[in-house]
C-alpha positions, -999 to +999 in steps of 0.1 A: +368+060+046+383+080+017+375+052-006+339+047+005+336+083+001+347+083-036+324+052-043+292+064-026+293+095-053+304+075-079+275+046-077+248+074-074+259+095-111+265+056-127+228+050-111+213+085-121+227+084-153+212+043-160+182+055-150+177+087-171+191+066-201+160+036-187+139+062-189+140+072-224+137+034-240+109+028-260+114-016-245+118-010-205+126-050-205+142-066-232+123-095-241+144-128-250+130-153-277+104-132-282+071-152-300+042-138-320+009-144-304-018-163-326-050-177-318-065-204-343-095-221-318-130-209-330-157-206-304-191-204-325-220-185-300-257-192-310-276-162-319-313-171-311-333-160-284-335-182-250-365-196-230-358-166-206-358-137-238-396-137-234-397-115-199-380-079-215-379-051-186-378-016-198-349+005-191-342+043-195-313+053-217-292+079-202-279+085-237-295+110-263-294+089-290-316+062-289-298+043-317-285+021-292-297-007-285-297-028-260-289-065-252-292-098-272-298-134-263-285-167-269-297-199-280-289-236-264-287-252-299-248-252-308-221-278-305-204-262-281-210-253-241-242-241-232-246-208-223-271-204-192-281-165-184-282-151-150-318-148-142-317-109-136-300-109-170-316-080-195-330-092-235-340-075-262-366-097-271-351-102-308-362-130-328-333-149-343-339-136-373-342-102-361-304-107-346-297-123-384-308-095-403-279-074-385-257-092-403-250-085-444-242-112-466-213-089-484-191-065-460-200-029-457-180+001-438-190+030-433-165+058-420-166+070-384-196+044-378-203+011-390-192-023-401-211-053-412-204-086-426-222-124-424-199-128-389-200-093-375-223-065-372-206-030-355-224+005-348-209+032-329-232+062-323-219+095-308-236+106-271-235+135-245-232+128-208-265+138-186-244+170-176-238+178-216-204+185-205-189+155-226-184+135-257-184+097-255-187+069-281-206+034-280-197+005-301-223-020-301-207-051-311-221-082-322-204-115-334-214-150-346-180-162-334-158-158-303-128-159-322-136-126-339-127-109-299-090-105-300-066-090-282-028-082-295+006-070-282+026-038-288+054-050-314+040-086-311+057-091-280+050-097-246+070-075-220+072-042-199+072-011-219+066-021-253+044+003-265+025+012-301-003+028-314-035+019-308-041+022-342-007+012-358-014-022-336-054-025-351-038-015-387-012-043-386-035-069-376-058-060-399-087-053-371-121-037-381-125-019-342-098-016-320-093-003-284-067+005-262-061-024-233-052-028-196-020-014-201+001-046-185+031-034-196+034-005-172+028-030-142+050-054-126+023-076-114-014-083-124-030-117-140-023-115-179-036-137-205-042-132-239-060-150-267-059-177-245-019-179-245+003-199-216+032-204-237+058-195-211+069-159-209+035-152-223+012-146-196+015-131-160+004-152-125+017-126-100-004-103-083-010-066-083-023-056-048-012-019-049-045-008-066-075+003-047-093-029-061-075-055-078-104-069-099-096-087-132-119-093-158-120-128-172-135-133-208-144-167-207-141-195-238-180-198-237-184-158-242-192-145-208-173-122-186-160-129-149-149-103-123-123-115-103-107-098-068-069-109-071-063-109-032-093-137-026-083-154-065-048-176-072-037-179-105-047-217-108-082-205-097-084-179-129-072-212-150-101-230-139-124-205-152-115-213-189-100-178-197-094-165-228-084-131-219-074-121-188-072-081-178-060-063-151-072-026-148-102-020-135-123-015-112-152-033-124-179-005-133-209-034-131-214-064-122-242-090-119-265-058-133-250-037-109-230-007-103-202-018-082-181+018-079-195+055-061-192+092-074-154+090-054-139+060-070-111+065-090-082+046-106-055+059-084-038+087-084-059+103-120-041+133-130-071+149-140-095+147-110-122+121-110-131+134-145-115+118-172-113+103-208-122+068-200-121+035-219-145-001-209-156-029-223-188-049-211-209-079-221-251-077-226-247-115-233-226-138-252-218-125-289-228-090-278-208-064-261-201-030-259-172-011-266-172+025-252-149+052-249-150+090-237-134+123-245-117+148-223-090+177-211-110+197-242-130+223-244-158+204-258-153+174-233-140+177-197-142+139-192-162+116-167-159+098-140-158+058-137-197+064-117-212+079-147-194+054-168-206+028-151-238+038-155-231+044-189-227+007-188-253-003-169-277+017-190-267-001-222-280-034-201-244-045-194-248-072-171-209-072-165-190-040-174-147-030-166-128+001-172-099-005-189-068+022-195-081+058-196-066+091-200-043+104-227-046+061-231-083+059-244-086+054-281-115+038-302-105+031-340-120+019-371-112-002-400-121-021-432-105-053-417-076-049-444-056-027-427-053-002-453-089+011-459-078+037-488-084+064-459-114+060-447-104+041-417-104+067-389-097+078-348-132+079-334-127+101-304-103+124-297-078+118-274-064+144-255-029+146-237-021+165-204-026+201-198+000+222-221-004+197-249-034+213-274-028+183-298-049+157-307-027+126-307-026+084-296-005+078-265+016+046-275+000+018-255+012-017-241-017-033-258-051-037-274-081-053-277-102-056-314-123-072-331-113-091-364-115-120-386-077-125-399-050-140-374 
């Protein structure tokens, strides 16, 4: 009995101690034969307009600035898989060489707001909630090639805890716009795949079921988006959908053209009420998407919630929108594609930290997604 006494004490300051030391490193889980993720396969997506692009129903804009516009349309002549709209899907009612004239034949960047080369055409325009109470940004992204929609690790490596910059991450992989991601790292469980990656110790098949809603998002090969609910989906049933990124965050904000969370939806346990800084992605149609992310804990901003978020989305004509990583997370940057943009690349929002930090600073992130050209 003395001796069990004596151990009992002993195991707890050796376990106290391990984890207060586990705490404090920047790589929770050391990551063995670590590999650099690269993705070489080019997906081309059609830019004309299809049979359906002819019926264009009106929408309101809940934004203020009516820059944005809203969704394109895709064409059935292209080598590769046919992309067939939902019915309810939304179009512009661009002509193909409407879409085409987005483009510019030599690249130009333009600080805080736009990119534009013969492959990619980005535009971010600044917006006020309906409240005016806060800040948000939307990227309207549009790309000739699906290969241009990457995703990349923290330190290149795939693992718990690895975390970077959002814009360190963008910078070294010489992205144009870069987001923070799902933040995988921080989970134990969740569907991973990136940049359509199942080298072993690459990707994750085991579930996360501890979240209000375990829906994935699945970018598909052929450009479309899929919402997935990870307690009616296996693993081997997210293969079959031809992923090329897999994400696992949420909720889903819309789906099928509609708004799939209410005014009390959350992500958790949100330190800052159900208004915060917020980060999604979401898809008009294939080749054009949305980045969009929100400012908060400011003076200027007090943040939002994921229902006027999603209707955010669903008011840019997403047909599919998801919340990725928020909070002290959400970051929107913007480059020249080089990586070193003689200073002119730039933080888009401002991301604010907990209350009793004042600073304007990037929480170090597990991973990110960005558009870009080089591998």
């Amino acid at each position: 009995m003395k001796k069990l006494a004596l151990i009992i004490p002993l195991a707890f300051a050796i376990t106290g101690t391990a984890f207060a030391s586990y705490s404090f490193l920047d790589t929770f889980v050391v990551v063995k034969n670590a590999k650099k993720i690269t993705f070489s396969s080019t997906y081309d997506i059609p830019l004309g307009p299809t049979a359906s692009s002819s019926s264009n129903p009106s929408s309101s804009k809940s934004s203020k600035d009516s820059k944005t516009s809203s969704s394109s349309s895709s064409s059935s002549t292209s080598s590769t898989p046919t992309v067939v709209p939902s019915e309810h899907q939304y179009y512009e009612g661009l002509t193909a060489e409407q879409i085409e004239a987005l483009f510019t034949p030599t690249k130009e960047f333009t600080e805080w707001k736009h990119y534009s080369d013969s492959d990619i055409y980005i535009d971010i325009s600044t917006h006020r909630d309906d409240a005016d109470t806060t800040t948000y940004y939307v990227a309207d992204i549009r790309i000739k090639n699906l290969g241009y929609f990457k995703t990349a690790l923290a330190k290149d490596q795939f693992g718990q805890n690895i975390k970077e910059r959002t814009s360190d991450i963008c910078k070294r992989k010489k992205g144009i716009l870069g987001i923070n991601g799902d933040t995988y790292g921080s989970q134990e469980g969740g569907y991973v795949i990136r940049n359509g990656n199942l080298t072993p110790g690459q990707f994750r098949s085991t579930k996360n079921l501890e979240r209000k809603k375990p829906e994935d998002l699945i970018v598909k090969k052929d450009g479309t988006f899929e919402i997935i609910d990870e307690r009616e989906t296996s693993f081997e049933q997210v293969l079959e959908q031809n992923p090329l990124h897999v994400f696992s965050f949420g909720p889903a904000l819309v789906n099928k053209n509609e708004v799939t969370v209410t005014e009390r939806d959350e992500v958790g346990v949100a330190l800052s009420g159900n208004r915060n800084q917020r980060c999604a992605i979401g898809i008009s149609s294939p080749g054009h998407y949305y980045f969009v992310v929100s400012d908060g804990r400011n003076n200027e901003s007090r943040g939002i919630s994921l229902y006027t978020l999603a209707n955010i989305m669903k008011d840019l004509h997403c047909e599919t929108a998801y919340n990725l990583d928020g909070g002290g997370s959400a970051t929107m940057w913007l480059d020249d594609g080089t990586g070193n943009a003689n200073g002119l690349a730039h933080l888009i929002n401002t991301p604010g930290q907990l209350q009793g930090d004042p600073s304007v600073k990037q929480r170090e992130v597990s991973d990110i997604v960005y558009i870009g050209k080089e591998q």
